[in-house]
matplotlib code that plots the C-alpha trace (Angstrom):
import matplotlib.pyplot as plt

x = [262.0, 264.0, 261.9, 258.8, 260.1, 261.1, 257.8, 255.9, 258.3, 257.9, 254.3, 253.7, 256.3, 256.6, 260.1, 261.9, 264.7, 268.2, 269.8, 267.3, 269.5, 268.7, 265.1, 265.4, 267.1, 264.4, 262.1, 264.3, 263.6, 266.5, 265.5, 266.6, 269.6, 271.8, 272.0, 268.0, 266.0, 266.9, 269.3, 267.1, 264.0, 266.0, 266.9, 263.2, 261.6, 263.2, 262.9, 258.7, 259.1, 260.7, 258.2, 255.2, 256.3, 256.7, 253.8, 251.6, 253.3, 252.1, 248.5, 247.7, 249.3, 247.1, 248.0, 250.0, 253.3, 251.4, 248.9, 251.2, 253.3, 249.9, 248.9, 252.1, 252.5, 249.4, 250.1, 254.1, 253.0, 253.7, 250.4, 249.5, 253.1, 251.6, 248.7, 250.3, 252.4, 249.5, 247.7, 250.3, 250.8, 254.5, 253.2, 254.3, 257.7, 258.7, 261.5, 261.7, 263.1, 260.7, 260.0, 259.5, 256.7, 255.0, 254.8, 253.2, 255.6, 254.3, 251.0, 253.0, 252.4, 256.1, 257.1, 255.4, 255.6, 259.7, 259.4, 257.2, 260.1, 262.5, 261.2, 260.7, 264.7, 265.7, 263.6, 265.3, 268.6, 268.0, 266.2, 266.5, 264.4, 261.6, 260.3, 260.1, 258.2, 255.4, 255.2, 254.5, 251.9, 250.1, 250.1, 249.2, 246.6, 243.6, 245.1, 246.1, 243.0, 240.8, 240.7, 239.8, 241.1, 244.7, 243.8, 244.2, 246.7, 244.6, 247.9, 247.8, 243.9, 243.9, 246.6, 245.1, 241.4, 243.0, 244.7, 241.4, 239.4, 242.0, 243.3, 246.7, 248.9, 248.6, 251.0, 251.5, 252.8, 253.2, 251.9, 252.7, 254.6, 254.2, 254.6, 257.9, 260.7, 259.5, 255.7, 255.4, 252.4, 252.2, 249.7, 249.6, 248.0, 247.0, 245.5, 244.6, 245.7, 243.0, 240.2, 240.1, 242.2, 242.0, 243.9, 244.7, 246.8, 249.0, 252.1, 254.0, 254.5, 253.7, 250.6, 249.0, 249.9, 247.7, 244.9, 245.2, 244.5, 241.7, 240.5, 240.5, 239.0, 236.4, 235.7, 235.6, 233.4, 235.6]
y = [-47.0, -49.9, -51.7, -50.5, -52.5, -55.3, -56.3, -55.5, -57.6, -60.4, -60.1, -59.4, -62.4, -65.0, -64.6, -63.0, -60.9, -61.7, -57.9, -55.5, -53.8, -56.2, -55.0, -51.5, -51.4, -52.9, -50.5, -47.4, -45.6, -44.6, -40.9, -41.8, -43.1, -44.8, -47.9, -48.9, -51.8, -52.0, -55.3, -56.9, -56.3, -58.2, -60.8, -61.0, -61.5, -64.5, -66.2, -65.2, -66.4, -70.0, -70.5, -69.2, -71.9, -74.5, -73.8, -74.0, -76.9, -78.5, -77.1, -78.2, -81.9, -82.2, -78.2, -78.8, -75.9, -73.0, -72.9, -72.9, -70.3, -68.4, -68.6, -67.3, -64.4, -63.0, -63.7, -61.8, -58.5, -55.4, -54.4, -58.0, -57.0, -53.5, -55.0, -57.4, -54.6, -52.6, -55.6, -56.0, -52.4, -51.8, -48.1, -46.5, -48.5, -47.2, -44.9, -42.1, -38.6, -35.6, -35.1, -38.2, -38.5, -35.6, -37.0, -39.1, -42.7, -44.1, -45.4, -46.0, -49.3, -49.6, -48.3, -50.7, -53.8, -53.6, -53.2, -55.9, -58.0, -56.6, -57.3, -60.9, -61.0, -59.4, -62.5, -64.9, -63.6, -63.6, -66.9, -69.1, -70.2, -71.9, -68.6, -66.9, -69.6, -70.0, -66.0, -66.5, -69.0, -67.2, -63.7, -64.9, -68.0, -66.1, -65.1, -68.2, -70.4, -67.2, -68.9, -72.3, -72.0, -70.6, -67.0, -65.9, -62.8, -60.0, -59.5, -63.5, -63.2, -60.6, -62.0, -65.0, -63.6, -61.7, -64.8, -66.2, -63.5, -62.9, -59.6, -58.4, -58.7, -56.1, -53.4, -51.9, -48.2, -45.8, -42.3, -40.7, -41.1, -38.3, -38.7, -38.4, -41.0, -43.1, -43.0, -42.8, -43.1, -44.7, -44.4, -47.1, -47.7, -51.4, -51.5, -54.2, -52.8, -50.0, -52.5, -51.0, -49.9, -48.9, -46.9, -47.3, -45.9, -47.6, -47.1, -49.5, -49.6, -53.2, -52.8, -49.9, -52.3, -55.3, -52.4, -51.3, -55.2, -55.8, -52.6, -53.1, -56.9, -55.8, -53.3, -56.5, -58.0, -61.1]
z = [-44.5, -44.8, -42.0, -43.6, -46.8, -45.1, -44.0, -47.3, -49.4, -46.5, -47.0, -50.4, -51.8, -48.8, -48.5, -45.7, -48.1, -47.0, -48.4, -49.2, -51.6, -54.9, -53.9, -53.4, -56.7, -58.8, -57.2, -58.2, -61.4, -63.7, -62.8, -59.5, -59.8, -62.1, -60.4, -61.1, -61.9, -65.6, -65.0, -62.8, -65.3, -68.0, -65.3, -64.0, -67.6, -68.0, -64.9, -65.2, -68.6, -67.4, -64.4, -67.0, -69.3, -66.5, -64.7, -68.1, -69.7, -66.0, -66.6, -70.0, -70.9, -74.3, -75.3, -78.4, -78.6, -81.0, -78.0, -74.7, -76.7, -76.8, -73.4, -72.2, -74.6, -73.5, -69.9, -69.6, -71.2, -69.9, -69.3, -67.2, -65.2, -64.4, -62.9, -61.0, -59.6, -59.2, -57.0, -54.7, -53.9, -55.7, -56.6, -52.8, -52.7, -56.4, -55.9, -58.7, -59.7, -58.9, -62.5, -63.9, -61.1, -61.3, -65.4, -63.6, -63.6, -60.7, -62.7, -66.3, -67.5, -69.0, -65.5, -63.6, -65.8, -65.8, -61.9, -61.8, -63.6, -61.2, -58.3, -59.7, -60.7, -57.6, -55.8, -57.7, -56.9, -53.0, -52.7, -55.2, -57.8, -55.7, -53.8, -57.6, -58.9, -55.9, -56.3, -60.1, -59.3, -56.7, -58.6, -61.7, -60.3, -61.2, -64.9, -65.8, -65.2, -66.8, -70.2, -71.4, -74.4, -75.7, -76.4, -80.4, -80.8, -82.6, -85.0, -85.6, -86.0, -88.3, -90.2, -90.7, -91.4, -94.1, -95.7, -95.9, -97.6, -100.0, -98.5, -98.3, -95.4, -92.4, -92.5, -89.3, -89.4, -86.4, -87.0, -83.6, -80.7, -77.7, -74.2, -71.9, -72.3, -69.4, -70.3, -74.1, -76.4, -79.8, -82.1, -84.7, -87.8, -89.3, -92.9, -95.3, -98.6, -99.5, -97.9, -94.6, -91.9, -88.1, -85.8, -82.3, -78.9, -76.9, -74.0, -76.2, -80.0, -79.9, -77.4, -79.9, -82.8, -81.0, -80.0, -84.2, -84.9, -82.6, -83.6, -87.8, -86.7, -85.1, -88.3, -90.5, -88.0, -87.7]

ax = plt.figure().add_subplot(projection="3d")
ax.plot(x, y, z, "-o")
ax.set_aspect("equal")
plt.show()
């Protein structure tokens, strides 16, 4: 197992790992044990978050801050995480209890994104900065040249659509949550006063509140 490890993390992040334990714990679910990837995760976050901001700042000389700020929000959620970790084949590794898999972990977004933050701390810890930050730039290459432009959060969007047409500010309310603790839904509803409103799903109460707002936008046909 641990060989079988080995080789995939040498692969997958260009850097032969010096303990395998840092990894192995980022890959380990809290229904697995309590010594899991939750640390690392917080760890990993920030360190994307620094070589996201580097690496764009780099990128984009004539961006002014609101836009950078936008690129790199919509390039660290959880969601983008989970399909990084799906990409480079974290699912198989992921270490978790027998129930929270059959619930079926191994593919949650929340699950994967904080794995995928993780692993990323857990890299940082074993080699330095450097490996981290050429691992950030080759997973997210394709991502980050995607979009010409800085991309406009739907919550900013609508905010600001509804500024201009006289309408009153969104108010975001959640109106179910189901799901187990590690894979949770929210369901989250956006109105503009008694103009219109929207509903939407999401693993996250923040992604159902973006779905709600690109959801009530599209209703307004903004």
């Amino acid at each position: 197992m641990s060989d079988t490890l080995a080789a995939w993390l040498g692969e997958t992040f260009d850097h032969q790992p010096n303990d395998l334990a840092g990894f192995a714990r980022a890959l380990t679910h809290g229904s697995q044990a309590a010594d899991n990837y939750e640390r690392l995760e917080f760890l990993g976050d920030r360190v994307l978050g620094l070589a996201m901001a580097e690496w764009l700042y780099e990128l984009f000389p004539d961006e002014p801050e609101g836009g950078l700020s936008k690129r790199l929000n919509a390039l660290v959620t959880g969601a983008v995480c989970a399909d990084v970790a799906r990409g480079i084949g974290v699912q198989p590794h992921l270490r978790l209890g027998k129930q929270a898999r059959d619930d079926g972990a191994s593919d949650s977004d929340n699950v994967l994104g904080d794995v995928m933050e993780a692993l990323i701390g857990a890299l940082y810890l074993d080699g330095g900065y450097a490996p981290a930050q050429a691992f950030v730039r080759s997973a997210w290459r394709d991502r980050v040249h995607a979009a010409a432009r800085a991309p406009q959060h739907p919550k900013s969007a609508l905010q600001e659509w509804a500024a201009a047409h006289n309408r009153k500010t969104p108010h975001y309310e959640v109106t179910d949550r189901s799901g187990p603790q590690h894979a949770p839904r929210f369901t989250v509803r956006v109105s503009l006063g008694g103009f219109a409103e929207a509903e939407a799903t999401g693993t996250s109460k923040q992604e159902a509140e973006t779905a709600a707002a690109a959801a009530l936008l599209a209703q307004v046909g903004a």
